[in-house]
C-alpha positions as CSV (number, residue, x, y, z in Angstrom):
1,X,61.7,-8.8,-104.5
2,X,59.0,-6.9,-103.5
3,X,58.4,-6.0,-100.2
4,X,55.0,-6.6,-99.0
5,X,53.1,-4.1,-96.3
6,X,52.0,-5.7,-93.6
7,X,48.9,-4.5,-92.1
8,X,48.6,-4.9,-87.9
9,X,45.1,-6.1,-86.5
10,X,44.5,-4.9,-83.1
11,X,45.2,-7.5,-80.2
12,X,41.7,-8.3,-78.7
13,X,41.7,-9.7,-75.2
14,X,39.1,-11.9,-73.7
15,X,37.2,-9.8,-71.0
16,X,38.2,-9.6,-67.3
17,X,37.1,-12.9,-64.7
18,X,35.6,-11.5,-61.8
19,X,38.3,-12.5,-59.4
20,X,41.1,-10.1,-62.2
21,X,38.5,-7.5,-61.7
22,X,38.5,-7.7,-58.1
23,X,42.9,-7.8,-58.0
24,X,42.7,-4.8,-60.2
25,X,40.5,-2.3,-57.9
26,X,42.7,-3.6,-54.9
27,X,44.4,-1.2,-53.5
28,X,46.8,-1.2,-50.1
29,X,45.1,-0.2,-47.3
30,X,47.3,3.2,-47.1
31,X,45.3,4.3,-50.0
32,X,41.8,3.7,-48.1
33,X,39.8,7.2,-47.6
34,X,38.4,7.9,-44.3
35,X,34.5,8.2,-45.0
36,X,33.0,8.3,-41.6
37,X,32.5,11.8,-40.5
38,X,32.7,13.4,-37.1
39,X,29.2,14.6,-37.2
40,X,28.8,10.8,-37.4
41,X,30.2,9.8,-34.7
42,X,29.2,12.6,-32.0
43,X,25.7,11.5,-33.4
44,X,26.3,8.2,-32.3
45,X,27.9,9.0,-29.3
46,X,25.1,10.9,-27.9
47,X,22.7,8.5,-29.0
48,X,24.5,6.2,-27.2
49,X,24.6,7.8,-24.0
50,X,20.7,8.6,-24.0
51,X,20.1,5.2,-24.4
52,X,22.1,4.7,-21.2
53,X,20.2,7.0,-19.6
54,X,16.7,5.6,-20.5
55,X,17.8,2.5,-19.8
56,X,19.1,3.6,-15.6
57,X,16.1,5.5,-15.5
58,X,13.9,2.6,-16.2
59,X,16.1,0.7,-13.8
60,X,15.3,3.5,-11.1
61,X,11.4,3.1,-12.2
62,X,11.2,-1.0,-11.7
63,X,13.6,-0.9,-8.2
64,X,11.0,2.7,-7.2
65,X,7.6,0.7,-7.8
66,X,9.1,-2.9,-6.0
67,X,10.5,-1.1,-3.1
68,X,7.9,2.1,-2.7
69,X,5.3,0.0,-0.7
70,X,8.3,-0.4,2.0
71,X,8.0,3.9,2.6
72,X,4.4,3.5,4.1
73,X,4.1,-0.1,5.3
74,X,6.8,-1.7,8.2
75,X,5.7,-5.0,9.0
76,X,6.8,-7.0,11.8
77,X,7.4,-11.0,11.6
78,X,7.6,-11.8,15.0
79,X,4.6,-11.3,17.7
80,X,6.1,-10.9,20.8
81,X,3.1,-9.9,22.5
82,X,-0.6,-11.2,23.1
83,X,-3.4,-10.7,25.4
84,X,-2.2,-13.2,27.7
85,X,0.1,-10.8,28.4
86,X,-1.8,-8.3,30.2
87,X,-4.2,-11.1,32.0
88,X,-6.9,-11.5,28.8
89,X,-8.5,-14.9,27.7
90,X,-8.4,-15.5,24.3
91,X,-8.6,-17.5,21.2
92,X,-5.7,-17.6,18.5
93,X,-7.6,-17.6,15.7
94,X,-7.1,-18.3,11.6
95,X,-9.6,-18.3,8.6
96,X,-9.8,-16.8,5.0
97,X,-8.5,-20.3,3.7
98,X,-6.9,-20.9,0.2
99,X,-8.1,-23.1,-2.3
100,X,-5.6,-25.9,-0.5
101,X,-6.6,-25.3,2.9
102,X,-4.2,-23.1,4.1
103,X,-5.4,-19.9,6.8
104,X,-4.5,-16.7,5.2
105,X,-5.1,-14.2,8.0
106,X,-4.4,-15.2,11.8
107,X,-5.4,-13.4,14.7
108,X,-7.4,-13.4,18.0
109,X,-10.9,-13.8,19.4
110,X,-11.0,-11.6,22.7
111,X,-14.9,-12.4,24.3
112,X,-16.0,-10.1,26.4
113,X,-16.7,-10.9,29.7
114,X,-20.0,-12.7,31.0
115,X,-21.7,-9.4,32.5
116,X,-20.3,-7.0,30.2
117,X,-22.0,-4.4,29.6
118,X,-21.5,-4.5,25.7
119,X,-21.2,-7.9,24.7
120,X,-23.7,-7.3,22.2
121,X,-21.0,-5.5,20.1
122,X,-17.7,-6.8,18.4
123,X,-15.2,-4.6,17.4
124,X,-13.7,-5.6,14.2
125,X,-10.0,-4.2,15.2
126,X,-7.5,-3.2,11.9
127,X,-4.2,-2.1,13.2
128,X,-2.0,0.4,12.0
129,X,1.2,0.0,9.7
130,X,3.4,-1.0,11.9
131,X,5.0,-3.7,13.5
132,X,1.8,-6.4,13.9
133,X,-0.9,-7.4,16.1
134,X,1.2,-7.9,19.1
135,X,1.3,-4.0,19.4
136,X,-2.1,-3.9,19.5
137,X,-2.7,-5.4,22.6
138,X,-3.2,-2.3,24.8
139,X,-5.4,-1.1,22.5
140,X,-7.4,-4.1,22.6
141,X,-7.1,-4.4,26.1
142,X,-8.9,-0.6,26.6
143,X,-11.9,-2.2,23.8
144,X,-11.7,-5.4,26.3
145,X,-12.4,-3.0,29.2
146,X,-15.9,-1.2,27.9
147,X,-17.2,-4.8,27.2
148,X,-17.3,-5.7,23.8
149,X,-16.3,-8.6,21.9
150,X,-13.1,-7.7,20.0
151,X,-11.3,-9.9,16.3
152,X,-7.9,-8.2,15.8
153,X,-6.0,-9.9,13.4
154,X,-2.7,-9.5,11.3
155,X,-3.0,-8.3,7.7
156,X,-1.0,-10.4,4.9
157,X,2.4,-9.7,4.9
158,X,2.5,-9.1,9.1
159,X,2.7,-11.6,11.9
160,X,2.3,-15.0,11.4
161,X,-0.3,-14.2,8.2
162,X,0.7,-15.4,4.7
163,X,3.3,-13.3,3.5
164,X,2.5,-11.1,1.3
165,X,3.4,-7.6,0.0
166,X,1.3,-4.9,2.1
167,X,-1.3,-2.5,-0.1
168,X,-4.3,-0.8,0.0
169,X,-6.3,-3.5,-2.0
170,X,-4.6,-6.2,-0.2
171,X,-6.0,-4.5,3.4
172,X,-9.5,-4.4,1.9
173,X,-9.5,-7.8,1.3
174,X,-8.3,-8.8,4.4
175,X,-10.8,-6.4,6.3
176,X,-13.6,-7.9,4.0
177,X,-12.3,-11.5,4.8
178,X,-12.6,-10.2,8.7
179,X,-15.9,-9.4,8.5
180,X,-16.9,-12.9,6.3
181,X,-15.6,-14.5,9.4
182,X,-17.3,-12.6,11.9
183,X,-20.8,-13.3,10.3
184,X,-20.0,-16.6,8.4
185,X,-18.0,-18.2,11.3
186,X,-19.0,-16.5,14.7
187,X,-22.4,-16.2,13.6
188,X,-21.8,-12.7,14.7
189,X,-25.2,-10.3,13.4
190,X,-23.6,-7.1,10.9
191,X,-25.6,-4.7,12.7
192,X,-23.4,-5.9,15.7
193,X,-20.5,-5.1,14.4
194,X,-18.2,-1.7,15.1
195,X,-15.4,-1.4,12.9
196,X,-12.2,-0.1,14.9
197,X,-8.6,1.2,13.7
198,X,-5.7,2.8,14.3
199,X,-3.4,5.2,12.1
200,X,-3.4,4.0,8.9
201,X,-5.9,1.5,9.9
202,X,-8.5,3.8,10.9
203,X,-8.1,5.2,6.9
204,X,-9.0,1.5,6.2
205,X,-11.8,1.3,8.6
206,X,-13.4,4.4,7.3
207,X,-12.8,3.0,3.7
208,X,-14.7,-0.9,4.9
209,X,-17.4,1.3,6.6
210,X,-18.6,3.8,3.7
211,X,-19.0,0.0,1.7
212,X,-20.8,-1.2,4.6
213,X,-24.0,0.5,6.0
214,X,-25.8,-2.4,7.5
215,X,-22.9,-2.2,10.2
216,X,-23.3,-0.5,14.0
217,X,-20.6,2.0,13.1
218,X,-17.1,2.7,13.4
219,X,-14.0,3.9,15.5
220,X,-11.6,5.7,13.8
221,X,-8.5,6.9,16.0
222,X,-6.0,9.1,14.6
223,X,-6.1,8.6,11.2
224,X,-3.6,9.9,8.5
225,X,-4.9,12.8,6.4
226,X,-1.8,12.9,4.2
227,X,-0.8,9.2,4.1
228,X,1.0,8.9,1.1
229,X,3.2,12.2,2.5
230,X,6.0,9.5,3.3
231,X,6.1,7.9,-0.5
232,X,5.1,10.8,-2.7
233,X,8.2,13.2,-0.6
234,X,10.7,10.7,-0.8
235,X,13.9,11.9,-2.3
236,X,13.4,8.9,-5.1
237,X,10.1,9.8,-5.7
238,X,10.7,13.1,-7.5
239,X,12.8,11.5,-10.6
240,X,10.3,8.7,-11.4
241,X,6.5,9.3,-12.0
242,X,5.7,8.6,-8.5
243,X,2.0,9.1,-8.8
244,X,1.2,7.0,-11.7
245,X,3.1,4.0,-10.2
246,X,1.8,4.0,-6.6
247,X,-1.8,2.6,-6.4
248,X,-2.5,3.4,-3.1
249,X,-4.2,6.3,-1.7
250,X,-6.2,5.4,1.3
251,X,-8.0,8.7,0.8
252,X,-10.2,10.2,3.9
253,X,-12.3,12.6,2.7
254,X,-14.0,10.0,0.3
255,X,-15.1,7.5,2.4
256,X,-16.1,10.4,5.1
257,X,-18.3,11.8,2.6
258,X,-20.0,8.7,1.7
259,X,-20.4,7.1,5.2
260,X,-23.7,6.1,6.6
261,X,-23.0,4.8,10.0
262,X,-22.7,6.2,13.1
263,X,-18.9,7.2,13.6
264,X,-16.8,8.3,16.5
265,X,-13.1,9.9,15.7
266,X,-10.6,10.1,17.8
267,X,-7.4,12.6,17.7
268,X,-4.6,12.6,20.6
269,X,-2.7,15.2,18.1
270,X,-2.2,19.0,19.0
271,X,-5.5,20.0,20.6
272,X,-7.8,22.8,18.3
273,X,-6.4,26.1,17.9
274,X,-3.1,24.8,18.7
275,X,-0.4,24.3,15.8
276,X,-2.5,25.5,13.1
277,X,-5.1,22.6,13.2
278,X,-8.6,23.5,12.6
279,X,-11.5,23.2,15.4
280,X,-13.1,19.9,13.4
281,X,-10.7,17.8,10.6
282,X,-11.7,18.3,7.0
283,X,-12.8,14.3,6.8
284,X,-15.2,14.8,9.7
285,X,-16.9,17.6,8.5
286,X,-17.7,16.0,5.8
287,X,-19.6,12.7,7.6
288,X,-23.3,13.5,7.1
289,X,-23.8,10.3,9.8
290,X,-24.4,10.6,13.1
291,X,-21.1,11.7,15.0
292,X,-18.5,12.6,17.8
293,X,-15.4,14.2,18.1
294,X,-13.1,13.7,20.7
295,X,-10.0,15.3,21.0
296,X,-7.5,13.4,23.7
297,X,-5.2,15.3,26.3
298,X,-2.2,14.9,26.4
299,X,-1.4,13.2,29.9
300,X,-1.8,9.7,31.3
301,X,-5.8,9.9,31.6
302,X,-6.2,9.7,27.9
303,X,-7.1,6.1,27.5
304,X,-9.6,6.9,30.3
305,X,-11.1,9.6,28.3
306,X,-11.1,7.2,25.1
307,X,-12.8,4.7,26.9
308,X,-15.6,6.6,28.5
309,X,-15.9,8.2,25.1
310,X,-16.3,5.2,24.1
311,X,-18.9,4.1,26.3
312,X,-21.1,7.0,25.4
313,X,-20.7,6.5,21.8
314,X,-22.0,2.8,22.4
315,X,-24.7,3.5,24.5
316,X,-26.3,6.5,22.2
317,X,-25.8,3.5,19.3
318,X,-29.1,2.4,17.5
319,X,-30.4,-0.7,18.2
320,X,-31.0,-2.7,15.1
């Protein structure tokens, strides 16, 4: 019997399924390798927090730019005062409608009296930044007393005008809407007309008047050379970009140099020579109009002085 050799063949096997392929590159998660690195994650981590602090700087830009206006302008609801109650006749007033019909800007109508001496003037009044109309009413009251005509009014956003938020172009408006009335409504002639402010609403006056030259002239009464002093040095204001996000500037010197009507500037600060302050204010030496300068004591004969100042002014006026 002969034994035969038996030749092998290789055992082939059919190739791997996907899910065999898969159980054989498992491995138990102790035998995972870390691959994130720590330069990763500090990378990520610092990203992280200067995102953060982008983000609460932005936050600090949008609350700055809602809430500056608040710095400069304090409005006051509630008029507690009018002219009634130091023994003038007036008018309430209300005009600059909206498209519905609804007054925008309220104020009063104060005529002079029958034999006044200037009733052939009206004094556009714009009162300062604070509170509201109602305290303006001495002010008036002394305007009332050289015998003009006098329209003081609330701006929007003060009094019982439509609410809303106080600004530069907003006071324009208003001032321009003022005037509209005076010579659309009261019939009132421009060249008639004596703009008159206070504060920050002198700057505004000034500002109307330099647009204006067909007006008689204006009043300007202590106005604020550095009005944005209260914003721009604000604690707030040195860790956002306070000057590109503030629109207002109420500049003096601009409107001074520009103005072609007869002005008359008041100043019950630190007389000149005093303090540091100059014999004539920068703004006024730059009006190349006809006017006067009239510095105020400090006692209770100023609003004497004002008004016979006043007086003067009005009688040395062109007639138009």
């Amino acid at each position: 019997m002969t034994r035969e050799k038996i030749h092998s063949k290789p055992v082939t096997h059919p190739p791997a399924s996907d899910y065999e392929q898969a159980l054989d590159s498992w491995r138990p998660p102790s035998a995972l390798v870390a691959t994130i690195s720590g330069r990763w994650l500090l990378t990520a981590v610092g990203l992280t927090i200067v995102a953060a602090a982008v983000c609460a700087w932005g936050v600090l830009c949008l609350l700055f730019w809602q809430g500056s206006w608040q710095l400069l302008y304090h409005p006051a609801a509630a008029v507690t005062r009018t002219p009634a109650s130091v023994g003038l006749a007036y008018e309430a007033v209300e005009f600059a409608t909206t498209e519905s019909g609804q007054p925008r800007l309220k104020g009063w109508w104060i005529p002079a009296g029958p034999t006044a001496r200037f009733s052939r003037y009206t004094v556009l009044y714009l009162h300062s930044q604070d509170g509201n109309v109602g305290d303006a009413v001495e002010a008036v009251a002394g305007l009332h007393t050289v015998g003009v005509n006098v329209l003081a009014f609330d701006y929007r956003g003060y009094g019982q005008s439509q609410f809303v938020r106080p600004s530069e172009a907003h006071w324009k408006e208003d001032a321009e809407w003022a005037l509209q009335y005076l010579t659309g409504t009261r019939h009132v002639a421009a060249g008639a007309i004596v703009l008159g402010g206070r504060d920050l609403g002198a700057n505004l006056a000034l500002e109307i008047a330099a647009k204006h030259p067909e007006l008689a002239g204006v009043i300007v009464r202590d106005p604020l050379e550095t009005p944005l002093h209260s914003i721009f040095n604000d604690a707030r204001a040195r860790l956002v970009p306070a000057q590109l996000m503030v629109r207002d500037r109420f500049d003096l010197n601009a409107p001074a140099g520009a103005l072609r009507v007869p002005s008359l500037w008041f100043y019950s600060a630190a007389p000149p020579g005093q303090m540091g302050r100059p014999e004539k204010p920068d703004a006024f030496q730059k009006v190349a109009a006809p006017k006067m300068l009239v510095w105020l004591t400090n006692s209770p004969q100023a609003e004497k002085e004002s008004e016979e100042s006043l007086s003067r002014w009005l009688d040395d006026l062109p007639t138009h």
